[in-house]
C-alpha positions as CSV (number, residue, x, y, z in Angstrom):
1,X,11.3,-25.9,-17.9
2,X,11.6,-22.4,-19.4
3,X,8.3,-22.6,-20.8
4,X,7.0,-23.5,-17.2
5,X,9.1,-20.4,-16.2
6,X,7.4,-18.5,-18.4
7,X,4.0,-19.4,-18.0
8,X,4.8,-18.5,-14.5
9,X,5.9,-14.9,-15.0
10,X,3.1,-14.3,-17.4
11,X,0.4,-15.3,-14.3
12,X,2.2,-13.5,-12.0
13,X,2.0,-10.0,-14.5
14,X,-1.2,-10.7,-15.5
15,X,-2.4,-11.0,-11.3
16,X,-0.3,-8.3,-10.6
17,X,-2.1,-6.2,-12.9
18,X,-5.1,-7.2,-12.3
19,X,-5.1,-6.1,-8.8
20,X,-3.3,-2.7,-10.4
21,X,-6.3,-2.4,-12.3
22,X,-9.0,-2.4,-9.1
23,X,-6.7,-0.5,-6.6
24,X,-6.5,2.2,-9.0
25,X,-9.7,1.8,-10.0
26,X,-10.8,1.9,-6.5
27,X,-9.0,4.9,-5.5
28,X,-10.4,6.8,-8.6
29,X,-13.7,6.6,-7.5
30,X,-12.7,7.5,-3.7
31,X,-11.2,10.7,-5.5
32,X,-13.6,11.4,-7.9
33,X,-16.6,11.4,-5.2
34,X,-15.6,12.5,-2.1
35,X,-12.5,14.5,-2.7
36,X,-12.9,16.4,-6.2
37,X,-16.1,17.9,-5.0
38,X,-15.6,18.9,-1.3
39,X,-12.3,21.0,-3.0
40,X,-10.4,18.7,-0.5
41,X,-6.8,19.6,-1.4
42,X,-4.2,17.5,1.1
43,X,-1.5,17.3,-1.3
44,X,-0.4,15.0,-4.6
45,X,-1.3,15.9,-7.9
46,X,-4.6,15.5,-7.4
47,X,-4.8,18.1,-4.6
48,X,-2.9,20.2,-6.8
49,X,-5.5,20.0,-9.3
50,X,-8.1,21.1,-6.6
51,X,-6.5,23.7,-6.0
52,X,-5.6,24.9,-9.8
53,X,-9.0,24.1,-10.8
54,X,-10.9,26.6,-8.6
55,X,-7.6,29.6,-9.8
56,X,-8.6,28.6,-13.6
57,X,-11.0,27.3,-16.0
58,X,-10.3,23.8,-16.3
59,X,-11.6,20.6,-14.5
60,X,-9.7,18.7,-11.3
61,X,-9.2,15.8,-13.3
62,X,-8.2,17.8,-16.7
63,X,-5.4,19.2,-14.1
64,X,-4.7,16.0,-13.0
65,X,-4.4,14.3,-16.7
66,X,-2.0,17.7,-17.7
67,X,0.5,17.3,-14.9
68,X,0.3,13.6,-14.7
69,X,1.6,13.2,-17.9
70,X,4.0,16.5,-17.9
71,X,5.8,14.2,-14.8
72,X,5.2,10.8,-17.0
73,X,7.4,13.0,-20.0
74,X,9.8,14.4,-17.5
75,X,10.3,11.0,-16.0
76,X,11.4,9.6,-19.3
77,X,13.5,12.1,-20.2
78,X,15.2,12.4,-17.2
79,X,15.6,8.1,-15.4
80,X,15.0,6.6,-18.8
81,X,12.2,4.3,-20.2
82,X,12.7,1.6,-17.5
83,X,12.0,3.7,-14.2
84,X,8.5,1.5,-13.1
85,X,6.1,0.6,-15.8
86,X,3.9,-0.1,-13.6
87,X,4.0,3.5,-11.7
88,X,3.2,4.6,-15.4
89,X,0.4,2.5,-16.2
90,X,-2.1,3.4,-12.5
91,X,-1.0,7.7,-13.8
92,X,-2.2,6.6,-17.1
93,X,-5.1,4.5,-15.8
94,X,-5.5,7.3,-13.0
95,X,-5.6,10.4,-15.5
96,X,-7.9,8.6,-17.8
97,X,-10.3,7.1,-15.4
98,X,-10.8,10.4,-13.9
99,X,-12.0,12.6,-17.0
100,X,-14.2,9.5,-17.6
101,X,-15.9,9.9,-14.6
102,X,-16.3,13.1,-15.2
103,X,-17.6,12.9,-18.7
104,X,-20.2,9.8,-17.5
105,X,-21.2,11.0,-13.9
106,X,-20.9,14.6,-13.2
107,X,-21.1,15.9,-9.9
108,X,-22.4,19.4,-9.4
109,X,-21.5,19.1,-5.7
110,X,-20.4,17.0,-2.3
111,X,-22.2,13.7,-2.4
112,X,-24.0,14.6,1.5
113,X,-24.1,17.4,3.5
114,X,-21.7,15.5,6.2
115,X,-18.0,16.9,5.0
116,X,-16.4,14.7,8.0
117,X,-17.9,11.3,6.8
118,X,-16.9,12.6,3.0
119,X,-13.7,13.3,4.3
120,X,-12.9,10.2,6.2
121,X,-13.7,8.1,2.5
122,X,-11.3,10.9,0.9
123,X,-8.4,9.6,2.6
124,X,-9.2,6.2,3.5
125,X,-10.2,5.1,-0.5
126,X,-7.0,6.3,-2.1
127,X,-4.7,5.4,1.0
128,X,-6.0,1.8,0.8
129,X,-5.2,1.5,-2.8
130,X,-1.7,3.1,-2.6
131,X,-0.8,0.6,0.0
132,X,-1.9,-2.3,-2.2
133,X,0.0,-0.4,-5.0
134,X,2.9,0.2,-2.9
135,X,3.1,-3.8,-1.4
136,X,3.5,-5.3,-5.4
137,X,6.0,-2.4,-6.3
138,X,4.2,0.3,-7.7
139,X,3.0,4.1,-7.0
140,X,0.0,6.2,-8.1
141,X,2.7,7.7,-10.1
142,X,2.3,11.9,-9.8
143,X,5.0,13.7,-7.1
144,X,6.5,10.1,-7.0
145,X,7.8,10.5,-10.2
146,X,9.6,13.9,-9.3
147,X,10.9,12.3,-6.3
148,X,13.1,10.0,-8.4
149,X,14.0,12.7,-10.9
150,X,14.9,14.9,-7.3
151,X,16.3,11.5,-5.8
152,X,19.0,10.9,-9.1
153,X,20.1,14.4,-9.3
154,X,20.1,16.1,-6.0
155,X,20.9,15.3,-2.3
156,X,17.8,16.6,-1.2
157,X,15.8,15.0,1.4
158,X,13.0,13.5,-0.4
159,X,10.7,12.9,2.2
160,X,10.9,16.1,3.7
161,X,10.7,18.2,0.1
162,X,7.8,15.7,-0.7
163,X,5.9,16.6,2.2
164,X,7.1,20.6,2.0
165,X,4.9,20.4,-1.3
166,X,2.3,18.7,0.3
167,X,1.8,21.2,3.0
168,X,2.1,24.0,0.6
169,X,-0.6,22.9,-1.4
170,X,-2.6,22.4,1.7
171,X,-2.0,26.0,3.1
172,X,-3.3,27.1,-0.2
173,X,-6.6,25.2,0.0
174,X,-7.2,27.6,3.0
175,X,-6.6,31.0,0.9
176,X,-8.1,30.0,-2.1
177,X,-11.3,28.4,-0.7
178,X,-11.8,29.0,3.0
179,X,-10.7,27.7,6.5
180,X,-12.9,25.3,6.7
181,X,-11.8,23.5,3.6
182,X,-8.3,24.2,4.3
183,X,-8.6,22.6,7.9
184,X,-10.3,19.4,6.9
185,X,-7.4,19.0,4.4
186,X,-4.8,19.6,7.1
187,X,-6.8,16.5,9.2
188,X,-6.8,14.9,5.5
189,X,-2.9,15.1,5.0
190,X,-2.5,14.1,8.3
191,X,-4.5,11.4,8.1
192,X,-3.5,9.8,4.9
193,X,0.1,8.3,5.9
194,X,-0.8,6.9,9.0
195,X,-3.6,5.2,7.2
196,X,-1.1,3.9,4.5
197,X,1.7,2.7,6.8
198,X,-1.1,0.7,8.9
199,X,-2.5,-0.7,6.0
200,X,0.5,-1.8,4.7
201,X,1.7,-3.6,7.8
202,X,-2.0,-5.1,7.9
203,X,-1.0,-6.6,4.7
204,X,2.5,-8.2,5.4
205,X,1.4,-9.0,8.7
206,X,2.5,-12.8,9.5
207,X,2.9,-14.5,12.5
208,X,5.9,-16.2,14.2
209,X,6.1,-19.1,16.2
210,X,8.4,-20.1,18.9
211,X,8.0,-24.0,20.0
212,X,9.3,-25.5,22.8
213,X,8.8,-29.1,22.8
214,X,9.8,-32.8,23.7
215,X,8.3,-33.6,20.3
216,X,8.5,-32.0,17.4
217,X,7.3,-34.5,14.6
218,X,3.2,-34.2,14.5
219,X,3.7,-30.4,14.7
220,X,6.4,-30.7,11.8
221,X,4.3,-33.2,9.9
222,X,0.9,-30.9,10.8
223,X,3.1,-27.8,9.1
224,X,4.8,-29.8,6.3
225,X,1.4,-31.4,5.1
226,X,-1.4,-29.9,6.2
227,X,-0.2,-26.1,6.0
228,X,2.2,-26.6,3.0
229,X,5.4,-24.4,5.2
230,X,8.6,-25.4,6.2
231,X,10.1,-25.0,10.0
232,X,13.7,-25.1,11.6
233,X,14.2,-27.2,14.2
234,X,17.0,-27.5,16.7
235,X,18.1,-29.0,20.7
236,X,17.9,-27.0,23.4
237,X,18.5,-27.9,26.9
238,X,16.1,-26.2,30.0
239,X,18.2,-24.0,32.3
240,X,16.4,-25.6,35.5
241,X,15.7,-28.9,34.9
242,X,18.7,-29.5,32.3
243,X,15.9,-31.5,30.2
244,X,16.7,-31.9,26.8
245,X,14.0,-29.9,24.1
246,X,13.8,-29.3,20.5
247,X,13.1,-25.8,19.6
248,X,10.2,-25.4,16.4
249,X,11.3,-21.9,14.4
250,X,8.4,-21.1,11.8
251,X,6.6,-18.1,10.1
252,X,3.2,-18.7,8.6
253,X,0.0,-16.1,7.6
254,X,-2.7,-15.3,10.0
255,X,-4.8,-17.7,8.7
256,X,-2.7,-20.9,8.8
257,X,-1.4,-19.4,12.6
258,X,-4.5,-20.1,14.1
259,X,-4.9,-23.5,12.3
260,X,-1.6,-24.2,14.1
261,X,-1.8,-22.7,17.6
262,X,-5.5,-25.0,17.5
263,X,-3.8,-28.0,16.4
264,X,-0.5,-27.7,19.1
265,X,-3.2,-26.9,21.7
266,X,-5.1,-30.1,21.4
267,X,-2.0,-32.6,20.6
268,X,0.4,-31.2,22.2
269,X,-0.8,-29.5,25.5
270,X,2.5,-29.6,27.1
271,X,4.6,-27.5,24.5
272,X,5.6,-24.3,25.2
273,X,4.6,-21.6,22.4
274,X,5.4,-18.2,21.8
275,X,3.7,-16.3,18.8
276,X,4.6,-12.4,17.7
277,X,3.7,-10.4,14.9
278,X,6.0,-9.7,11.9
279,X,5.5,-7.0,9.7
280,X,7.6,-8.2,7.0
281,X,9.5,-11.7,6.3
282,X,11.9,-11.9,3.2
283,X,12.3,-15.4,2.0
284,X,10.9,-18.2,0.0
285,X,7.4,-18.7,0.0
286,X,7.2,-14.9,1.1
287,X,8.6,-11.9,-0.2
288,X,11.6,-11.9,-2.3
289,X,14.3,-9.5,-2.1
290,X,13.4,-8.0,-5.7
């Protein structure tokens, strides 16, 4: 049993990595393309960069490798070696991915001459991998790491401070390149969070089911067998009519929803069904509490 337990945990790392691996992978090459060389600077470390690259001598992603793993040193130091492994392997995968890119493809400019369309892959790239990051309990590492340093020490608002530095290295952009650039970042930091809130509900999204019915055992059976979920099932009585019902309580994907709303359709044409959208459902079978 332990050894099944195990072999269990081991699959579950070595997927969880895995998809790690090709978020961060994913949101390097958004980075490295479209925001590195449009000097598009709407905050994070890597806007930071940006910005520190154009004031000195060194590259966006040296900048990025430097204060990526100044945070990583402070972070130990300050919460201990246990504060997210996994928020310190996608800065050390981040950090190191981006000076390889720059060492095997370097980019003497913008990839096109359309700075919109560049801009709308800048932010859409990296926010769809930190929402996959962020759904299996990790972070692109960077100001989240100071944000649990500021978090354990300090009463300060963390969102707000986070998104103080954020603007500030935005308002820079516009000083130390020009208006232009600054403005598109503005649309870029704007931009980014709504992108990764939506994405993130896209991903939990499930489906909830409400069934009113006189019988409830092919839809049961159709759910136990055929879509491998359980369902709660209790009497009811109609308010009008004072007939007796049995109420079907279930949550499934989006996948298996439509499987079932087909099925109830055609067998049971009579059953009253209600369906809504859940963002998040905490539970066997979906997420855990951990």
């Amino acid at each position: 049993m332990k050894e099944t337990d195990a072999l269990k945990q081991w699959q579950k790392n070595a997927r969880d990595y895995g998809v790690l691996t090709l978020a961060t992978l994913f949101m390097v090459v958004g980075i490295y393309i479209f925001k590195f060389p449009n000097n598009f600077s709407f905050g994070g470390v890597t806007g930071l960069a940006v910005v520190l690259s154009r004031v000195f001598s060194l590259s966006a992603g040296t900048y990025t490798f430097i204060i990526n793993v100044a945070l990583l040193i402070l972070g130990f130091l300050f919460l201990g070696r246990g504060f997210g492994i996994k928020t310190v392997y996608v800065s050390l995968l981040t950090s190191v991915a981006l000076s390889f890119m720059e060492w095997a493809f370097p980019m003497s400019g913008p990839l096109t001459d359309q700075p919109l369309l560049e801009l709308i892959f800048a932010v859409v790239m990296p926010a769809l991998s930190s929402a996959v990051l962020f759904n299996i309990g990790a972070s692109s590492g960077g100001t989240d790491i100071a944000a649990m340093i500021l978090r354990k020490y300090t009463s300060i608002d963390i969102g707000s401070a986070l998104f103080l530095v954020d603007v500030a290295v935005t308002v820079s952009a516009c000083f130390v390149f020009d208006i232009q650039t600054g403005l598109f970042s503005f649309c870029g930091l704007m931009a980014k969070s709504l992108v990764i809130d939506n994405v993130i509900e896209s991903i939990n999204l499930c489906k909830y089911f409400t069934i009113i019915t006189e019988d409830p055992q092919p839809i049961c059976y159709f759910i136990h067998h055929t879509l491998n979920r359980s369902a709660t099932v209790f009497r009811a009585e109609g308010s009008y009519t004072h007939a007796e019902k049995e109420i079907i309580l279930t949550v499934m994907n989006r996948y298996q929803a439509v499987q079932l709303r087909n099925f109830i359709k055609r067998t049971e044409p009579g059953a009253f069904l209600m369906i809504c959208n859940s963002s998040e459902i905490v539970g066997k079978g979906f997420h855990g509490f951990n």
